[in-house]
C-alpha positions, 0 to 999 in steps of 0.5 A, spaced: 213 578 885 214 577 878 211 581 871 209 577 864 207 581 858 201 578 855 198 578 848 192 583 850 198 587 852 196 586 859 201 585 864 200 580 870 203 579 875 206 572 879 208 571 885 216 568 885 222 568 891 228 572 888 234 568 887 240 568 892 245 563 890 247 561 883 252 555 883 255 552 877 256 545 876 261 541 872 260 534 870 266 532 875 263 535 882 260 530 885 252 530 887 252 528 894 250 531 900 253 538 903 257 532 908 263 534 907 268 528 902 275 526 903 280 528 897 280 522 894 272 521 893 271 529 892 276 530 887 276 529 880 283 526 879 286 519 880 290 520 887 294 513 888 300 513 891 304 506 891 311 505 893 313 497 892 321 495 893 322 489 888 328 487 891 323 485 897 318 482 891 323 478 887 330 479 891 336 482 887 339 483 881 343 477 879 349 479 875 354 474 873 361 476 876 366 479 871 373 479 873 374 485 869 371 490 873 373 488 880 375 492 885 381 490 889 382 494 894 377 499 899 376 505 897 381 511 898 380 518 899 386 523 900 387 525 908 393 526 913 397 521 913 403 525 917 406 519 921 401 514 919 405 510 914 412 511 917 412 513 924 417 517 929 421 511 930 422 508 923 424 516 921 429 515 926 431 509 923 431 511 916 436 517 917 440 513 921 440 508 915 439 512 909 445 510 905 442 502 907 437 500 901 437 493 903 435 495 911 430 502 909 427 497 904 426 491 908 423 496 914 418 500 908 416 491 906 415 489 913 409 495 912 405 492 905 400 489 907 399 481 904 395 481 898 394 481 890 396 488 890 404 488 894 404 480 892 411 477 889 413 481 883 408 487 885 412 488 892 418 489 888 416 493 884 412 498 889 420 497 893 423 500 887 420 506 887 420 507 893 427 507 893 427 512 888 423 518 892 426 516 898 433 518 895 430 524 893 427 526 898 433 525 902 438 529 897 433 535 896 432 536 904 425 535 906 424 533 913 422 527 917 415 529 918 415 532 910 419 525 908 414 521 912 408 524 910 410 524 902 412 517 903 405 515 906 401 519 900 405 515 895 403 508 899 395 511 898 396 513 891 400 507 889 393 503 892 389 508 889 390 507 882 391 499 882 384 498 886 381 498 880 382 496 872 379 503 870 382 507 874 384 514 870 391 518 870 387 524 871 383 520 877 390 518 880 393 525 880 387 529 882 389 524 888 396 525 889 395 533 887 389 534 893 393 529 898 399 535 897 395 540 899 393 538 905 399 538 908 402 544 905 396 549 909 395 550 917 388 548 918 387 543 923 385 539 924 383 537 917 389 540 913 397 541 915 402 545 914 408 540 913 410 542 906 412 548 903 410 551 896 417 550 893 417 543 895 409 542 894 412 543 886 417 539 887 414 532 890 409 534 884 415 533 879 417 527 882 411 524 881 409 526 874 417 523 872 417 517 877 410 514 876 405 517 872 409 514 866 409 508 868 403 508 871 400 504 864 405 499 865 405 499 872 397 496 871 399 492 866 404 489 870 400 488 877 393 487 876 390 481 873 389 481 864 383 478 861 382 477 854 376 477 850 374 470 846 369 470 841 368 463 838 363 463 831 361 457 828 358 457 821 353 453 818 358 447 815 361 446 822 355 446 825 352 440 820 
């Protein structure tokens, strides 16, 4: 029941249903039924979800292959490697034949693989270096499994570096730093204590003095090197 005021001053009364619910309603509600809608009909926003593979549409990428980024071997990650390059065996003959250059490098070559990177004059150099560590290992009292791990971690470095053209020196030592702290602590089975601290130091030394630098000319010497040729032509030439 309702009241109105009316000119004369007289109210009258009309007959009205209270008002129970007040919606408000936007322009992106959607007027339809009480049924209830699925998100994407109900919603005012756009929900697309598409996922499309263009290697499946159109098939890979096609790069021409530059030699100058070529990676020419696998790539190494710093591990144990006690009696893994040199076994207990060839432990035994390298101490047998320690003042032998000629039998402990013949034994150490047997072991290089035959690719690009130990072929010809590469395995001759490897070889001389090797000779190098291996008569200061031996000098300064390092054990056969110490010799053999360090000998192993040099062949894995020495691999390291050539694998790639833009190999950096601080990658190469971060390699040979971390693969000399695996084995200088008891934590098996990841990690052994072959190597003391003192010797830890001084194989690091040896390192930073035998290889690291020679380590420009080493890549120089056994990697491929390209050279960039630009031709210009000028118009007269042309004509």
């Amino acid at each position: 029941m309702s009241e109105t005021l009316c000119g004369c001053g007289e109210r009258k009364k009309y007959d009205s249903e209270p008002i129970e619910e007040v919606h408000r309603v936007f322009l992106s509600d959607t007027v339809i039924s009480d049924r209830i809608l699925p998100p994407k009909t109900s919603s005012s926003e756009p929900d697309f979800h598409y996922v499309a593979d263009y290697d499946e549409l159109c098939g890979p990428w096609i790069f021409p292959k530059n030699p100058a980024i070529q990676i020419y071997d696998e790539v190494l990650a710093p591990k144990l490697c006690t009696w893994e390059f040199l076994s207990r065996e060839d432990m035994k003959f390298l101490q047998q034949n320690q003042q032998e250059k000629e039998a402990i490098l013949s034994l150490i070559g047997n072991k290089l693989p035959e690719n690009l990177l130990f072929g010809g004059k590469n395995r001759h150099i490897f070889l001389h270096l090797v000779w190098e560590v291996f008569q200061f290992v031996r000098d300064n009292g390092f054990t056969e499994k110490g010799i053999s791990v360090f000998l192993g971690l040099f062949y894995k470095t020495h691999r390291f570096f050539l694998s790639h053209a833009r190999r950096t020196i601080e990658e190469t030592y971060k390699f040979f730093y971390d693969g000399i702290l695996l084995h200088s602590v008891l934590h098996p089975p990841d990690k052994d204590e072959v190597l003391t601290p003192s010797e830890c130091k001084l194989l690091l030394d040896l390192f930073h003095s035998t290889y690291m630098q020679q380590m420009m000319l080493i890549r120089f010497v056994c990697l491929p090197n390209y050279n960039l040729v630009l031709k210009l032509k000028n118009s007269q030439e042309e004509q």
